[in-house]
C-alpha positions, 0 to 999 in steps of 0.5 A: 530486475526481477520483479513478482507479486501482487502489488505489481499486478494492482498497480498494473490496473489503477495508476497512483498519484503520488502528491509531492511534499513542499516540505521534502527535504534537500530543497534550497528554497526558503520554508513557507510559514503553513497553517496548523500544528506542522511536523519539522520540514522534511519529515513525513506526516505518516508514521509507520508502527510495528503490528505486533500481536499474533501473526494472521493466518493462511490456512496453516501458514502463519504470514509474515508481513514485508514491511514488519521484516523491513520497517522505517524504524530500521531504516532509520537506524540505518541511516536512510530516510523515506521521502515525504513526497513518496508514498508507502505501498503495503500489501498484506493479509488483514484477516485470518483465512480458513484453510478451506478457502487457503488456496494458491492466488495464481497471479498474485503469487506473493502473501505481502509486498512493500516498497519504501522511497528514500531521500533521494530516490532511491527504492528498497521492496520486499517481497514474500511468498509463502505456500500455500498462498504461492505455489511450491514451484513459484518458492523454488523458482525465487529460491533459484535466482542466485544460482541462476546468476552465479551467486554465492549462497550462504546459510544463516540459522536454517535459511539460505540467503544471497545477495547479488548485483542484478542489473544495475541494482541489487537483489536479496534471496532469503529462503527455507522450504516453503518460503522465500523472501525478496529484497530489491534495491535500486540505489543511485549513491555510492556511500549511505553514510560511511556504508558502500553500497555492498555494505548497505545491502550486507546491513539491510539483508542482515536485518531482515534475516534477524526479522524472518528468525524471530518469526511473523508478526501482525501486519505495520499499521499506519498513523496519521500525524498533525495536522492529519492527525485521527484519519482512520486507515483506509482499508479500516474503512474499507473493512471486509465486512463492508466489502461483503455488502458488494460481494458476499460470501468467502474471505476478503483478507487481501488488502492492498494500501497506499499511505502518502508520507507527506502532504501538499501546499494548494492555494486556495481561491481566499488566499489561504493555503490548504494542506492536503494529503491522500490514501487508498485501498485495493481490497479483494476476495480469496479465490481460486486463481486470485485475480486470474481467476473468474470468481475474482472481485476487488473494491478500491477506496481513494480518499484525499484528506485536508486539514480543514473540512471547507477546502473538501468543498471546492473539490466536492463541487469539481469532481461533481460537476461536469458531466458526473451524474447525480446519484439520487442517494444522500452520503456525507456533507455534499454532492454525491454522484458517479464519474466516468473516468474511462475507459468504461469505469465508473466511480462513486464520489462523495465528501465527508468531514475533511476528506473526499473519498471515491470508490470503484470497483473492477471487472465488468461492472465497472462499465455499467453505470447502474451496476456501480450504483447498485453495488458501492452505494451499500459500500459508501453508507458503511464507510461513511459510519466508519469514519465515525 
């Protein structure tokens, strides 16, 4: 399948691991009993919700978000569920950018991304490129592929749209002057509910297209649930403004976030069981080229989150043991320091409340131990008075 856009390139560079759920569904064992006020088993602790209010802007373009085109709710009223031992992956504008500094991204040539797992495997992603964020040559290359394999082009209020077997999935084209939407399915079962699989990709494009019409909308937000119930969003920690204490001047607006949907079992050492759940943001500055480009600068924040602080402990002590060294600055309710993970990237590591965040960064100073230091102890004082 074909396959664009800067979530890709950012997986590309930092590998996500996904915690798997105890309580993923279609499991024949029994259900543990677990601490805590817990979700029904199977279900995710993450709630997807619309953004709502005015979309953000690049320059001109008023942005659409992927996962607002495609969101859980109409999944769910689909018949398709999003498995809690996946994680959500969205990437989208968090901020308005001038149209001075609205220039195309090179590499990263699509405004927003999503990709959702489902019960059973299977993967649903949206993809979309608007100008000027994404050149009018790359639109027009996406705007080809269903003539490129001799697809059937229908037009549905101002826009063409297409779907097409693509290998051993299926692609969605929807697209107008300027814009092009992509949607990618790889669907292992025969029938979703009493849906083919052709049924189900007609439904899934149907409400997508209904979704483009209807115009943009802010970006989906993402909400904790007991037992992680108030954990703020990670790139809420990681806001632009923290981002500028490293690297000032222009806009931050990109925002790359993963939300684990359910959370993991840990035995701990007294007997208990700890539950613990993970996200992150990839934040990143608007510039010429965007990630090709020399100007271009990104900060990541990785937090585990558990449902007591005291198991936050033990994880704090490994992360910051060994050959991690100190880092000389107090931050939060532990250990503090920065951890070689190869090959030449430094992270800073430290614990808060119930949560362990690490942040790194990219490019050449991630090598120098004493560049990290510099430029992401600014960082970790204002993430911490974010985390209020």
């Amino acid at each position: 399948m074909q396959r664009y856009g800067w979530l890709v390139a950012a997986a590309a560079t930092a590998v996500v691991m996904v915690l798997v759920a105890v309580v993923a569904g279609g499991s024949d064992a029994a259900p543990q009993s677990q601490p805590g006020d817990l979700p029904p088993v199977g279900h995710p602790v993450v709630v997807q919700e619309p953004g709502g209010g005015e979309p953000l802007s690049y320059g001109d373009t008023a942005a659409y978000d992927a996962c607002g085109l495609l969101s859980t709710r109409t999944l769910g009223d689909l018949g398709v569920r999003i498995d809690p031992g996946s994680s959500f992956i969205d990437s989208h504008l968090d901020g308005d950018v001038p149209a001075e500094a609205a220039v195309p991204q090179g590499g990263l040539d699509s405004i927003s991304n999503c990709r959702y797992t489902l019960m059973g495997g299977d993967e649903i992603g949206v993809t979309v490129q608007q100008t000027p964020f994404t050149t009018a040559d790359k639109v027009d290359q996406t705007r080809s592929w269903p003539t490129q394999n001799n697809a059937v082009v229908l037009h549905d209020r101002g826009l063409e749209v297409s779907s097409y077997r693509d290998g051993s999935g299926w692609t969605t084209v929807i697209a107008r002057s300027r814009l092009a939407v992509a949607i990618t399915f790889e669907l292992r079962k025969p029938l979703y509910g009493d849906r083919d699989q052709r049924q189900f990709v007609q439904d899934v494009t149907r409400a997508v297209v209904d979704a483009v019409v209807a115009g943009p909308s802010g970006p989906a937000v993402y909400r904790h649930t007991a037992p992680f119930a108030g954990v703020k969003s990670p790139c809420a920690l990681l806001g632009s403004d923290t981002f500028q204490l490293a690297y000032p001047g222009g806009p931050s607006a990109l925002v790359l976030e993963y939300n684990d949907a359910g959370f993991a079992s840990v035995p701990q050492a007294d007997g208990e069981v700890g539950l613990r759940t993970a996200a992150s943001c990839v934040r990143s500055n608007v510039v010429p080229d965007g990630a090709l480009g020399p100007q271009y600068r990104d900060i990541r924040l990785d937090m585990t989150v558990w449902d007591k602080p005291q198991w936050t402990v033990q994880e704090n002590r490994t992360s910051c043991g060994g050959s991690a060294v100190t880092l000389g600055v107090t931050l939060g309710d532990g250990s503090s320091c920065l951890t070689d993970t190869g090959p030449s990237t430094w992270n800073l590591t430290f614990r808060t409340g119930r949560s362990l965040i690490t942040l790194s960064t990219g490019g050449a100073a991630a090598g120098d131990r004493e560049s990290v230091k510099r430029l992401l102890t600014p960082v970790a004082k204002a993430v911490l008075a974010h985390v209020g």
